[in-house]
N, C-alpha and C positions, 0 to 999 in steps of 0.2 A: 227086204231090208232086215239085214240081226241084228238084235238084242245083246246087249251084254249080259251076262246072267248073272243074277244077285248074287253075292257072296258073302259066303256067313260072317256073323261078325268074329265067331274066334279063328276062323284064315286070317282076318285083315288084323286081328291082334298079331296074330303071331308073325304075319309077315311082318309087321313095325317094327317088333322086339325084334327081330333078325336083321334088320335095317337098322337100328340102333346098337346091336352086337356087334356087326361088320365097322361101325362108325366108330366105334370104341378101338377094337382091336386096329383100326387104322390110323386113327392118333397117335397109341400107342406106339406103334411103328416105325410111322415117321418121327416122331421123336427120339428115335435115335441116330438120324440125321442131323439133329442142331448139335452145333460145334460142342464138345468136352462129353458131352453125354454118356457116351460110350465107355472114354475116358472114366469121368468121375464114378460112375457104375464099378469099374474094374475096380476102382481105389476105395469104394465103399459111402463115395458121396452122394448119398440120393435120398427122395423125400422119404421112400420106405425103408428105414432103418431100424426099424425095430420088427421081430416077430409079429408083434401085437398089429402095428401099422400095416404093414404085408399081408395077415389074416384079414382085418379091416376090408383091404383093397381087395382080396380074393371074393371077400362075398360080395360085394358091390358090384362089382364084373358077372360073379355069375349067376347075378340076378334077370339080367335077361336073358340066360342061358336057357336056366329055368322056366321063366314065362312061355319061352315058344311052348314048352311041352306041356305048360300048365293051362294053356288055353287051349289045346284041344282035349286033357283028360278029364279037368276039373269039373266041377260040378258049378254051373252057369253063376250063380250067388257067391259061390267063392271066389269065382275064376274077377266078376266082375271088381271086388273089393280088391283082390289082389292088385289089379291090374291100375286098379283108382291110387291105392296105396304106394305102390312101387312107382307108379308112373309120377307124382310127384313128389317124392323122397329123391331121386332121381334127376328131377326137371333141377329143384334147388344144390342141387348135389354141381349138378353141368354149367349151372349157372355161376355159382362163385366160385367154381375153379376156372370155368372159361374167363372169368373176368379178371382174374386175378393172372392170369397169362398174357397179359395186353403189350408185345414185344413185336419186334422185324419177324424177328425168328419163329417166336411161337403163333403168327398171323392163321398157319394153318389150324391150330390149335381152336383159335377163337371159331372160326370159320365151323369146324366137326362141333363144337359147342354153343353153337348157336343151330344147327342142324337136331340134334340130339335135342332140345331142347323142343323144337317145333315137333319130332317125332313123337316126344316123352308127354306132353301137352296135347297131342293129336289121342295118344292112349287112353290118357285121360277123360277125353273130349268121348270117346268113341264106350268107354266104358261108363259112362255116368249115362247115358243117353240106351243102352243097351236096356231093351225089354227083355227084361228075365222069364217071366210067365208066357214067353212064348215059347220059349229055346228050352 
């Protein structure tokens, strides 16, 4: 009979935040399948219209970029605050934008933000419970 072998807890951080990057950039995506999208981008109609807005969005995106690699380099006490902090900056973050999407169109939308959300809350979940003085 085998065993599954334990696995650490910063692989299953970092596999979530890659799980949750893929979910992101996949929204992303398919949003440029609902109708005008494309469109209103070329003509300059879109929510990030300002520099300021577009930096905003950049670092919020490449927050979980960062996680994956900060959970295997970081030092276990950082890594775990990190991961508590971001993971529910995050959760709220997915939360009122998925709700505020509530459309035919953007269904997929809702659907990756409520995903993101159980992932971002799982991190959470996985990082507050995480024995530091062992690791």
């Amino acid at each position: 009979m085998s065993e599954n072998p334990k696995i650490n807890i910063r692989i299953k951080l970092a596999a979530l935040w890659t799980s949750l990057m893929f979910l992101y950039i996949y929204g992303d995506y398919f949003e440029l399948y609902v109708p005008d999208k494309v469109s209103n981008l070329s003509n300059g109609i879109q929510i990030l219209d300002s520099p300021a807005k577009l930096f905003l969005a950049s670092v919020s995106l490449a927050i979980p970029a960062i996680m994956i690699s900060a959970n295997v380099f970081l030092k276990p006490k950082i890594c775990r605050w990190l991961n508590i902090v971001f993971g529910i900056l995050l959760t709220i973050t997915v939360v009122l934008v998925g709700s505020s999407s509530i459309t035919a169109w953007y269904s997929f939308y809702v659907f990756y933000a409520a995903l993101e959300a159980i992932i971002s809350l799982t991190i959470v979940k996985l990082a507050w419970g995480w024995p530091i003085e062992i690791n």
